[in-house]
C-alpha positions in Angstrom: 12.4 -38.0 -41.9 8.5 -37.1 -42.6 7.6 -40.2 -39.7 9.8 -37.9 -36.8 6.8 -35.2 -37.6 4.2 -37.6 -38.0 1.3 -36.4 -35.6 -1.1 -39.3 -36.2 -3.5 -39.6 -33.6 -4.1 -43.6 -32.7 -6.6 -44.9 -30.4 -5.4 -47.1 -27.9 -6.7 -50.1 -25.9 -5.7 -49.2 -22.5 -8.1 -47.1 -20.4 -7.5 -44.1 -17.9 -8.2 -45.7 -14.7 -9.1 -42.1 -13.3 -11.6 -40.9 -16.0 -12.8 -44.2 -17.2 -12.2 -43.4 -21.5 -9.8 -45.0 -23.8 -5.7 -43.6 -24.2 -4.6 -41.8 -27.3 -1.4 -42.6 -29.0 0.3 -38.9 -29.7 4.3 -38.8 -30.6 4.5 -42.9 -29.8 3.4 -41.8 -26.0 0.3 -43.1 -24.2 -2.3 -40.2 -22.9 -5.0 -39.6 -21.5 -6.9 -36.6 -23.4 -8.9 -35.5 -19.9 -5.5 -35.9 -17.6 -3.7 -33.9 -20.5 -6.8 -31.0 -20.1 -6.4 -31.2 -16.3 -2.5 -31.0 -16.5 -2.6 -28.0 -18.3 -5.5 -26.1 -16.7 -3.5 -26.5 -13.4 -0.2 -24.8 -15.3 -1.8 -22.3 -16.0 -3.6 -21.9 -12.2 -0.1 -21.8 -11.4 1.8 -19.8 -13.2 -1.7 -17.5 -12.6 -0.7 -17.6 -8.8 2.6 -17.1 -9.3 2.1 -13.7 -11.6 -0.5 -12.3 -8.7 2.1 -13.4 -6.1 4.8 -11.3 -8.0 2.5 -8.5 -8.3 1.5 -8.2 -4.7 4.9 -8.4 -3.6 5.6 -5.3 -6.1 2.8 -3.8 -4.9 3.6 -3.9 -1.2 7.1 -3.0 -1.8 6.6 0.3 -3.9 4.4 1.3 -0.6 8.0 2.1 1.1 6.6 0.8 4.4 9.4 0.6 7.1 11.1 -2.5 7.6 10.1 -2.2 11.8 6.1 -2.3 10.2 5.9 -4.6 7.7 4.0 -6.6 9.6 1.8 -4.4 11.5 -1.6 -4.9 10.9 -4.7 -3.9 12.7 -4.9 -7.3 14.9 -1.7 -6.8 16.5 -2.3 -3.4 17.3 -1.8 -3.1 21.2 -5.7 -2.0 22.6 -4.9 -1.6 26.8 -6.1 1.6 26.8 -9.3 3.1 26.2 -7.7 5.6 23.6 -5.8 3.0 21.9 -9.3 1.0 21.2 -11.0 4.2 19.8 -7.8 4.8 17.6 -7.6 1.4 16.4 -11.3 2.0 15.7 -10.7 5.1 14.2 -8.2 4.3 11.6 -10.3 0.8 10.9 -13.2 2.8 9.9 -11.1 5.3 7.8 -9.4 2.8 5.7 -12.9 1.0 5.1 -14.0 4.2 4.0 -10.8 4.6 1.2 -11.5 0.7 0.1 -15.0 2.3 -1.0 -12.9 5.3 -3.2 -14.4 7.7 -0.5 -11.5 10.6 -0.7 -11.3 11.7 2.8 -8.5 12.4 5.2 -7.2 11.4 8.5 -4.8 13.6 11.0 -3.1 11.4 13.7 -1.6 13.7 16.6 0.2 13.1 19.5 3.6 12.4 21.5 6.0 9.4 20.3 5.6 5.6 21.3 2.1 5.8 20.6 1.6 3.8 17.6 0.8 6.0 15.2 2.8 4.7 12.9 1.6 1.0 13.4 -1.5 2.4 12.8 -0.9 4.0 9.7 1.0 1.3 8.4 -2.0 -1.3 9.1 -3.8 0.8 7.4 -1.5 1.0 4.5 -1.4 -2.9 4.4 -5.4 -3.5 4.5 -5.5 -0.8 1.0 -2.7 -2.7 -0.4 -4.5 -5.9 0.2 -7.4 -4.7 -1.7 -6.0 -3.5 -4.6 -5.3 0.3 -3.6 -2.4 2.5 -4.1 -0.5 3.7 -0.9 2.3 5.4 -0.1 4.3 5.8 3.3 6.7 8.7 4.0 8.0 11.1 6.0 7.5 14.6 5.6 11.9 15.3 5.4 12.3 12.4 3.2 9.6 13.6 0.6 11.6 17.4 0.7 14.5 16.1 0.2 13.3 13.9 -2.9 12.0 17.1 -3.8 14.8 19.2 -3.4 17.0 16.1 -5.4 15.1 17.7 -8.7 16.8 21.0 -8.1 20.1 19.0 -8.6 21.5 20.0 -12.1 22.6 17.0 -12.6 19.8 15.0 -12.0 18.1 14.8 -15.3 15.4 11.9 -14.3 12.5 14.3 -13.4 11.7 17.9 -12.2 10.2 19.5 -9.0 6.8 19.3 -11.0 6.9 15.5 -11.9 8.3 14.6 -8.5 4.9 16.0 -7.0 2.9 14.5 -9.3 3.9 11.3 -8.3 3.1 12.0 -4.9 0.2 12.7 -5.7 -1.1 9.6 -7.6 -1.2 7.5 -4.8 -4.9 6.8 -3.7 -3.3 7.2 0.0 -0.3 9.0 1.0 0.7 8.4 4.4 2.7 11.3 5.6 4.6 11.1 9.0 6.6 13.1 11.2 5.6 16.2 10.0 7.2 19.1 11.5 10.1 17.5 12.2 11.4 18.9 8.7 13.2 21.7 8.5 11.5 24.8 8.7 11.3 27.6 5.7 11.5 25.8 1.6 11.0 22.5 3.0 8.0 23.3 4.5 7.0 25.0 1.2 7.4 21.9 -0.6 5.3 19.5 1.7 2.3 21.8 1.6 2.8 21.8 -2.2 2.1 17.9 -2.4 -0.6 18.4 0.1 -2.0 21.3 -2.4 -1.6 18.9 -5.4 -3.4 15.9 -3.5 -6.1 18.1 -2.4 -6.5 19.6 -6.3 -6.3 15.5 -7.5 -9.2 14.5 -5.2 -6.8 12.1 -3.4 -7.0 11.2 0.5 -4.0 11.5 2.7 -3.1 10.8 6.6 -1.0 13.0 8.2 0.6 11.9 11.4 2.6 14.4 13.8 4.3 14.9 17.3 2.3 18.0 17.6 -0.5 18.7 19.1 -4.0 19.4 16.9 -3.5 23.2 17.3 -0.1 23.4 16.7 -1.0 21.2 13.8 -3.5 23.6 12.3 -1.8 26.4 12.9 1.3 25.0 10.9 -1.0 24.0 8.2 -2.6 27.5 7.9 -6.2 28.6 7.4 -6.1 27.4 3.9 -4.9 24.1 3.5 -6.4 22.8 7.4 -9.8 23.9 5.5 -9.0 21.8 2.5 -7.9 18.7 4.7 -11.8 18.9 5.8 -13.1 19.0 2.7 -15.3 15.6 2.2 -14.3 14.6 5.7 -11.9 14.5 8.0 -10.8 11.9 11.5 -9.1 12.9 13.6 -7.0 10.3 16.0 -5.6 11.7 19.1 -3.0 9.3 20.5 -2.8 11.1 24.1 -1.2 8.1 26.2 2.4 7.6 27.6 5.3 6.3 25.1 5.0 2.5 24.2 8.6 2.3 23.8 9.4 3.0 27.3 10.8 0.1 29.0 11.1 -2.3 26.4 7.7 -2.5 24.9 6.6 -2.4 21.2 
């Protein structure tokens, strides 16, 4: 019984042809002690790349970006027009400016089809990649996850916590706004932009409307606040992409 645990270690006469020393005898096995070294350094390399694979994927897929624009990235980014270069420019520039933790904040305007989204998605993507925290949603669904908390049935988490989380994110990527409805809904958006402005976090807001229809729907108050540090502003003013077919 005692020799099936005996862990004896025997030199033996045959050398490892790769490293050039002598075999050891573990378990009744021949080994080489420098392949067993290497074996087990690239296990764990492995199971390393495996865990940060995992993570990313996580990562990328508590971003919520749309299915259309997982892929969208700032190379394939359509630049015809002299607008779409200065946007793509634009946006480039602001998310290199969030990679640094600057907290500053971006307002995309203009009519649909013009890639905003893309845009806001690449940027999305290139903060993921780097280890950043972003968030993509639309200005509806975010009332309505707010309004969910009124629910007295819901128990998971109030009004309070549900705008926290939103504003955790070290980018929140808010589109369509103003395409919510109008009165408590609107309420409840500014009060996440309120809470991301009082937690020193940077968001883009993207929108149909025009930049003074924007500010005026914003109010004095918190259009002054999304200056505050910085703000870009992209103007997407060319005809809809979507038109005819394209992307």
């Amino acid at each position: 019984m005692n020799a099936m645990f005996n862990t004896e270690i025997l030199q033996s006469k045959t050398v490892c042809p790769e490293h050039k020393t002598q075999l050891i005898v573990m378990f009744g096995r021949e080994q080489c002690p420098a392949c067993a070294i290497e074996y087990v350094k690239a296990s764990n390399k492995e199971h390393d790349k495996q865990v940060n694979r995992n993570v990313r994927e996580q990562h990328f897929a508590g971003a919520m970006l749309p299915k259309r624009h997982e892929n969208s990235g700032f190379r394939n980014y359509s630049t015809e027009l002299p607008g779409q270069k200065l946007a793509l420019k634009q946006t480039t520039d602001y998310a290199k400016e969030i990679i640094k933790g600057k907290v500053v904040n971006l307002v995309m305007v203009g009519s649909t089809g013009t890639g905003k989204t893309h845009l806001s998605c690449a940027t999305a993507r290139t903060l993921l990649a780097k280890g950043k925290y972003a968030r993509y949603i639309t200005s509806e669904d975010m009332a309505q996850k707010i309004m969910k908390a009124w629910d007295k049935d819901t128990k998971d988490q109030s009004e309070a916590s549900v705008i926290y989380d939103f504003s955790q994110y070290d980018l929140l990527i808010l589109d369509e706004y103003g395409l919510h409805d109008r009165e408590k809904r609107l309420e409840l958006v500014h009060k996440v932009l309120y809470s991301r402005y009082d937690e020193a976090k940077a968001t883009m807001l993207i929108s149909n409307m025009t930049l003074d229809q924007l500010k005026a729907d914003l109010g004095d108050r918190l259009w002054s606040r999304f200056q505050h540090g910085g703000l870009t502003v992209v103007e997407c003013n060319w005809t809809d992409g979507r038109v005819g077919g394209a992307a």
